[in-house]
C-alpha positions in Angstrom: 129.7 87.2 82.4 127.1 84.1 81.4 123.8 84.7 79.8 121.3 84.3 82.4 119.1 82.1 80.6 115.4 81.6 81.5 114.7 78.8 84.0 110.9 76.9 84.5 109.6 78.1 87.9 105.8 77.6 88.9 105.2 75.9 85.4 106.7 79.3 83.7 109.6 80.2 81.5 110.6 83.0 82.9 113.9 84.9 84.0 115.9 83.7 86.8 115.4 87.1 88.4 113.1 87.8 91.2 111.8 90.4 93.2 111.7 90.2 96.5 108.4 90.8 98.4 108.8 94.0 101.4 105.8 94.6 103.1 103.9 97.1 104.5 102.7 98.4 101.5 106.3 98.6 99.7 106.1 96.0 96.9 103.5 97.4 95.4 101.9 96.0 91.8 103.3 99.6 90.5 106.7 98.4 90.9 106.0 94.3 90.7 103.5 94.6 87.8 106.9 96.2 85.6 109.4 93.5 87.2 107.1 90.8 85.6 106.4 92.9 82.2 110.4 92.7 82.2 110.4 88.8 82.0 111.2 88.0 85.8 108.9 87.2 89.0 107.3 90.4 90.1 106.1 90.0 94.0 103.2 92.0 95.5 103.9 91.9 99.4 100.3 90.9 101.1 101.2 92.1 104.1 98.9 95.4 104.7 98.4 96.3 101.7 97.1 99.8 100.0 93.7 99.6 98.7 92.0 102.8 97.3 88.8 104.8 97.0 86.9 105.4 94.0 89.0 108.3 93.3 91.9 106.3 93.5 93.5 107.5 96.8 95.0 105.6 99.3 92.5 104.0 101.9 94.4 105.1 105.4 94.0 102.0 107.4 92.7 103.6 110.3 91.2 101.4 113.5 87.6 102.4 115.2 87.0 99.2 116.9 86.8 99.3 120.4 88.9 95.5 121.3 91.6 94.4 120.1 89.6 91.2 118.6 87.4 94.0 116.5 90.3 95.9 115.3 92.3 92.2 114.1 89.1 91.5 112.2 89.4 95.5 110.9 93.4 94.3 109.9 92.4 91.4 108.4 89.5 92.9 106.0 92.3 95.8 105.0 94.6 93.1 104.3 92.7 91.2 101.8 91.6 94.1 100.0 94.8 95.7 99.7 96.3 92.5 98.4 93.4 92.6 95.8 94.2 95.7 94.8 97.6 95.3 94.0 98.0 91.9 92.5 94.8 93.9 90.2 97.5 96.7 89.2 100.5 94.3 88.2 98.8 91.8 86.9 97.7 94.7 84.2 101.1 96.3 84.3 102.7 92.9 83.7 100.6 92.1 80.1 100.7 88.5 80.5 104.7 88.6 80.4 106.6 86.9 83.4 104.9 85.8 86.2 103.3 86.9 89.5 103.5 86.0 92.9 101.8 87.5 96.2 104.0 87.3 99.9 103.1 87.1 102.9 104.6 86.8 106.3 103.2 83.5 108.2 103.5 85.3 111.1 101.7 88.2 110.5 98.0 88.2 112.0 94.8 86.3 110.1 98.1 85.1 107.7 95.6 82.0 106.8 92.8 84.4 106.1 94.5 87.0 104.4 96.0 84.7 102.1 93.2 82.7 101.3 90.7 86.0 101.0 93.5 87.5 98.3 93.9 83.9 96.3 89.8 83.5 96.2 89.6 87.4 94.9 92.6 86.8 92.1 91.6 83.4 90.5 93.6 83.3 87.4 95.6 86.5 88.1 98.4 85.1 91.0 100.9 82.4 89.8 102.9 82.1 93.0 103.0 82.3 97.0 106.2 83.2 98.5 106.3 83.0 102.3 108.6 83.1 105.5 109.0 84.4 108.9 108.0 80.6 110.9 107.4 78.0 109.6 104.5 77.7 107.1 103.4 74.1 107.2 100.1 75.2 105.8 101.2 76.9 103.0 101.8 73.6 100.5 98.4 72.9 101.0 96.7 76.3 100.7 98.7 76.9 97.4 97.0 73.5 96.5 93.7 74.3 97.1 94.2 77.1 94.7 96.3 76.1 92.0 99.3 77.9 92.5 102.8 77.3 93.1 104.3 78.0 96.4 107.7 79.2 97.2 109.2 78.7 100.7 111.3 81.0 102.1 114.0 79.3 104.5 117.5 79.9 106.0 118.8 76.3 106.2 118.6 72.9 105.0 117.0 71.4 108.1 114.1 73.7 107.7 113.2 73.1 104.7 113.8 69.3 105.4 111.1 69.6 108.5 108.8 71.5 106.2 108.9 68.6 103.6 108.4 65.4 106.0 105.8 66.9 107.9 103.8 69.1 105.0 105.4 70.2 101.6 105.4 66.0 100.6 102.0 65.7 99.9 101.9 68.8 97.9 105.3 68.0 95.3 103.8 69.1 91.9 102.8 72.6 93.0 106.5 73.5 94.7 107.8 76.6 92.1 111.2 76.6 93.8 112.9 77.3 97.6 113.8 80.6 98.3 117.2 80.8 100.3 117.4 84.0 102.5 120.7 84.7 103.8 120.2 85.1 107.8 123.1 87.4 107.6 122.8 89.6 104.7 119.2 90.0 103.5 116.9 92.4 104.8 113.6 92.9 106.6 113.6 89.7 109.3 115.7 87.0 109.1 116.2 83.4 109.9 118.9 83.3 112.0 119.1 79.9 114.4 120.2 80.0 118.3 123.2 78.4 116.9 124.5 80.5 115.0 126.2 83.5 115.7 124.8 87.0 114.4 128.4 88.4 113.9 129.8 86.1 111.9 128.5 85.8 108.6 128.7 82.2 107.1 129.4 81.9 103.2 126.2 80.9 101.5 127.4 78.4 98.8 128.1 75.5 101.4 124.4 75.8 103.3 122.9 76.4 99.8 125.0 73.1 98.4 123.5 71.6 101.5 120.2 72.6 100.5 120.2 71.5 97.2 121.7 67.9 98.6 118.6 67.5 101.0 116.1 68.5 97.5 118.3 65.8 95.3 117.2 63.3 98.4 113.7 64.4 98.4 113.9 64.0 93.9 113.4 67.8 94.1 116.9 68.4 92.1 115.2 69.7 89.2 113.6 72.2 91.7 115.4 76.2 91.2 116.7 77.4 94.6 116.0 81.1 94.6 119.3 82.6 96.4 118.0 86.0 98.6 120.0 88.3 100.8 123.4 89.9 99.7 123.3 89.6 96.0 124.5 92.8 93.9 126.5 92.2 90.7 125.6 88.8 89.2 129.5 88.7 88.1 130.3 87.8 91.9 127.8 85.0 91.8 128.9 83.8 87.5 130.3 80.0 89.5 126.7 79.7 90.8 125.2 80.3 87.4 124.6 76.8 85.7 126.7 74.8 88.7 126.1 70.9 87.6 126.3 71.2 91.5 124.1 73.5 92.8 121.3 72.3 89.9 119.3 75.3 88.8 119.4 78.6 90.7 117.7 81.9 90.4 118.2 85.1 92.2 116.6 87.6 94.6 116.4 91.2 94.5 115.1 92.9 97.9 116.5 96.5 98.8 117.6 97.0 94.4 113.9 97.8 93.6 113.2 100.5 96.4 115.5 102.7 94.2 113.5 102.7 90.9 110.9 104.8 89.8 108.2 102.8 90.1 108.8 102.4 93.6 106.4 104.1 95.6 108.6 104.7 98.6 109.0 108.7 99.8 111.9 110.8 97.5 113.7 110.7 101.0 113.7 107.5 101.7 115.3 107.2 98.4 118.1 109.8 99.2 118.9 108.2 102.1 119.2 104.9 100.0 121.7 106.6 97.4 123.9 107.8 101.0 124.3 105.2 102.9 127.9 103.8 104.0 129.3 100.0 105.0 127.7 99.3 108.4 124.8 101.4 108.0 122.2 98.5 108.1 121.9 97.2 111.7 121.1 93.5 112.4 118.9 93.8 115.8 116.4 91.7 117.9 114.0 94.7 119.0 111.5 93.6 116.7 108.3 92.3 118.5 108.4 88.9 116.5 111.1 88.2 118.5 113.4 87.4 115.0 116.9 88.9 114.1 115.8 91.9 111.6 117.9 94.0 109.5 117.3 97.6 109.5 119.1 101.3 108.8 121.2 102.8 111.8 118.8 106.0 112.1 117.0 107.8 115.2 114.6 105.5 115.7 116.5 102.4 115.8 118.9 104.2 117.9 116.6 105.1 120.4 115.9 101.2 120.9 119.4 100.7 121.3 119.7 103.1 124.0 116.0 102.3 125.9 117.6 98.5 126.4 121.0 100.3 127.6 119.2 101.7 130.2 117.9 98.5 132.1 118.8 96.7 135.5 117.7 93.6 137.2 115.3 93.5 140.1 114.0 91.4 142.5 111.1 91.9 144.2 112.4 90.1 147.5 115.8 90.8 149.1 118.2 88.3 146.8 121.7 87.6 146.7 123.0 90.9 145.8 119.9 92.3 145.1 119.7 93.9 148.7 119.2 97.6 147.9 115.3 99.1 147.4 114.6 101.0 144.9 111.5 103.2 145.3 110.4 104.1 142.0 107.2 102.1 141.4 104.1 104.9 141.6 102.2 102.0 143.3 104.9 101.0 145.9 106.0 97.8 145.0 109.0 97.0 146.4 112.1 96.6 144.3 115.9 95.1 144.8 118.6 95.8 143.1 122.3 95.8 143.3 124.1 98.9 145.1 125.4 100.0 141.7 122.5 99.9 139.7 120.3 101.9 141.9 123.1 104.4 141.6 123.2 103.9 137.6 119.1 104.1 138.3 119.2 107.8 139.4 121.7 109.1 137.2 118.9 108.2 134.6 116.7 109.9 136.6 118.2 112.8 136.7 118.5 113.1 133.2 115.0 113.1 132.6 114.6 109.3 132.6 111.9 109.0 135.3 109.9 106.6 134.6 110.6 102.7 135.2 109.0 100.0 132.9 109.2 96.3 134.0 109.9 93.9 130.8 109.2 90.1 131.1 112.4 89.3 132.1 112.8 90.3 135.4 114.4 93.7 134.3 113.8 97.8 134.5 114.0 100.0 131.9 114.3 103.7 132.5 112.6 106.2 130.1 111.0 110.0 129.7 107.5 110.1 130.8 106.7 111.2 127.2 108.2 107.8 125.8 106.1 106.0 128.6 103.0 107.2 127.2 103.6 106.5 123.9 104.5 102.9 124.7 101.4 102.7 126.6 99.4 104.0 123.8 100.4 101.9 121.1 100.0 98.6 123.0 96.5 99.5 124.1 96.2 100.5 120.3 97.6 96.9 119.3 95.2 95.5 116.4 96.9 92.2 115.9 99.2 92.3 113.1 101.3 89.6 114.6 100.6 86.2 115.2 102.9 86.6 118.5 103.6 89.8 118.9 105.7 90.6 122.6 105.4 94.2 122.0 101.9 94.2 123.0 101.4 90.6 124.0 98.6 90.0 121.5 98.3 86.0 119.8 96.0 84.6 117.3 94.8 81.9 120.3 91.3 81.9 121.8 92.8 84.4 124.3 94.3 86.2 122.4 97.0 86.6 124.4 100.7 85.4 124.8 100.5 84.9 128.5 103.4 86.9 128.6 104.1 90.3 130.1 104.5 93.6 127.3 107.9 94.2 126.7 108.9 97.7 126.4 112.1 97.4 124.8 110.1 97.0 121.9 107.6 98.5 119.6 104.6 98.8 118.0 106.3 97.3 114.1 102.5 98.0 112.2 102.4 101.7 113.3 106.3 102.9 112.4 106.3 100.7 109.0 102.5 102.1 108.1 104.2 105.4 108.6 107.4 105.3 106.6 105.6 103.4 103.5 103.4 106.4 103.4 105.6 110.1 103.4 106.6 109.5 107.3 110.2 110.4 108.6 112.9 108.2 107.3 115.0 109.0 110.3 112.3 108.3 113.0 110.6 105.0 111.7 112.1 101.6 110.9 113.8 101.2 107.6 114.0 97.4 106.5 117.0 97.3 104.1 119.4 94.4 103.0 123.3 94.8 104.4 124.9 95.5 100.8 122.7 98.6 100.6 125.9 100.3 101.1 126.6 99.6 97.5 124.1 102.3 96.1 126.3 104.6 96.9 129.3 102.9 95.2 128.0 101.7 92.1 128.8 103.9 89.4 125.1 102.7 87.7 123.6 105.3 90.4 126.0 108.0 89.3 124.6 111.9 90.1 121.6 110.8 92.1 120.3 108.4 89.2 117.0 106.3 89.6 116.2 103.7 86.7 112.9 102.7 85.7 112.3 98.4 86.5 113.4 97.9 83.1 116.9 99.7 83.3 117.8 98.0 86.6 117.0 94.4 85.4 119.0 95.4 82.0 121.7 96.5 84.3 121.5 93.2 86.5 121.3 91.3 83.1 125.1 92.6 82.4 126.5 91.2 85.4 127.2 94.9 87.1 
């Protein structure tokens, strides 16, 4: 195995070894303040992040406001504080070793104001922005504004090419490096393109040699490319590791850090992280950003699955072979559908599945009244975490509104991830987790149930196992 020696990111010498930023409240500075103390890039996620009382206990971020426009403004003023809070803890943890950087999702709600209320609160303590989900245009020049280095998070060459010509051009000298995430393999959302197909995983050293082409072009060559998504041992990765081709290159650990002591996620969560088997971790589109989004098979993403599996088309007017009404609107409206779906229809039915939702594609879907509610429920409860959000249809636009209808098939992503960051079920929440996950139940390192401390898991990375 090479020495991993120490590359100059964001100004810094600093180990090529990065943690990757999991929001909500999951990269905390309790586990990022060590990664940077260990001589890497520690990242506090800014997306809803804890803040605490006097006593030091949790602030629950609980909603009173009355609108939905209220309660974004209640998301946003948690947001900034929590980011505060955090970067405050590593930036102590971390002794002025390594470096620091904040992430944030550009399509999360107030992202702008979040951001800049964290960077204005942590002068002098933050080092770094890493960002993705969209496309950040704005982030070059916020970064800017506050003297910090700003790290991109893209899936392909042509993004980051359409990031540079229209933004990232003016704003050269503070670019810290380009963050590759693997549409196929990393966790949490992911980048995935129309055109490309979400079973067939492409191999990552031709689109990341494409990258670094398109940064040679730009004179960027000197620039690190931070590779994210599927990395385990670095001894699978040693002909990436100082490539005269590829230029410099760093790497980026997502799901690894969940299973250290620092990390702050539940005992069970853990568990489930030490049992988990090839083709555990599910690569869906349920989530209500509308993005591809990797996540552990369990109850709750299950449930998803089989909510969408129950669904027809309708028509509202006699169509084609839409001829057959089907009277299961409570307010009468009048609905067609083929002669074999309104018999699929009431098999549902009779297995409890009364109630019919209409999503905003033309389509039924059949739940429990039970499940009806709770849908109901947490889109009336939507605060405007999103930026587009087709869940509950909220949009950071003078309306506030996506035009669209809800869409059922989805879910509320700020109320299940608030839940399993803080004790709630691992089995009936969403579980963001990269696809080589698998692996923790392989690798010897994590023999008998062990957890390592930061520090043991980057000396184990270090070795190349």
């Amino acid at each position: 195995m090479k020495a991993l020696n120490a590359v100059l990111m964001g100004g810094r010498e600093v180990l090529p070894l990065i943690e990757g930023g999991k929001g909500i409240a999951i990269s905390t500075g309790g586990s990022s303040g060590p990664w940077a103390a260990a001589g890497g890039i520690g990242t506090v996620s800014a997306v809803n992040a804890d803040s605490y009382d006097e006593l030091g206990a949790v602030i629950p971020q609980l909603y009173h406001a009355r609108t939905r426009r209220e309660r974004h403004e209640e998301l946003i003023r948690y947001g900034v504080a929590g980011g505060v809070a955090q970067v405050e803890r590593a930036h102590e943890i971390r002794a002025g070793l390594g470096s620091l950087n904040i992430n944030i999702l550009w399509e999360m709600g107030g992202a702008e104001r979040v951001l800049k209320g964290v960077l204005e609160k942590t002068r002098g303590l933050v080092h770094g922005v890493t960002c993705g989900a969209g496309m950040p245009y704005r982030l070059a020049e916020i970064a800017a504004e506050y003297g910090v280095h700003y790290y991109p998070i893209i899936s392909s060459a042509r993004a980051f090419r359409a990031l540079w010509k229209r933004a990232y051009r003016k704003f050269a000298e503070f670019l810290g490096a380009v963050v590759y995430e693997d549409p196929w393999r990393a966790g949490g959302h992911n980048g995935l393109s129309n055109s490309e197909d979400p079973e067939t995983p492409e191999d990552p050293y031709p689109r990341v040699l494409a990258l670094r082409q398109q940064m040679r072009e730009f004179g960027l060559g000197h620039i690190p490319i931070i590779m994210a998504g599927g990395v385990w041992f670095l001894r699978d990765w040693e002909h990436w590791i100082d490539s005269e081709e590829l230029g410099p290159i760093a790497f980026q650990f997502g799901t690894r850090p969940l299973l250290t002591r620092e990390s702050e996620i539940s005992d069970d969560w853990k568990q489930k992280l030490l049992t988990l088997k090839k083709g555990d971790v599910y690569l869906h589109r349920f989530s209500p950003t509308g993005f591809f989004s990797s996540a552990v098979r369990n109850d709750y993403l299950q449930e998803l699955v089989q909510r969408s599996e129950r669904q027809i088309p309708f028509s509202p007017d006699p169509v084609g072979e839409h001829q057959t009404l089907l009277n299961v609107s409570p307010r009468g409206k009048k609905m067609y559908v083929t002669e074999a779906d309104r018999a699929r229809a009431w098999k549902w039915i009779a297995r409890g599945f009364t109630e019919a939702m209409q999503t905003p594609d033309h389509t039924l879907i059949f739940v429990t009244p039970e499940k009806r509610d709770e849908i109901r429920k947490d889109q009336a409860d939507c605060m405007g975490c999103l930026s587009q959000c087709k869940f509950s249809n909220w949009a950071d636009n003078q309306k506030n509104s996506t035009g669209r209808k809800v869409d059922p098939r989805s879910f509320c992503i700020q109320k299940t991830l608030q839940d399993v960051a803080h004790g709630g079920s691992v089995e009936n929440n969403l579980v963001f987790a990269g696809h080589n996950a698998y692996k923790f139940a392989l690798d010897p390192f994590y023999s008998n149930g062990f957890v390592p401390t930061v520090r043991q898991l980057i000396d184990r990375i270090l070795t190349g196992d």
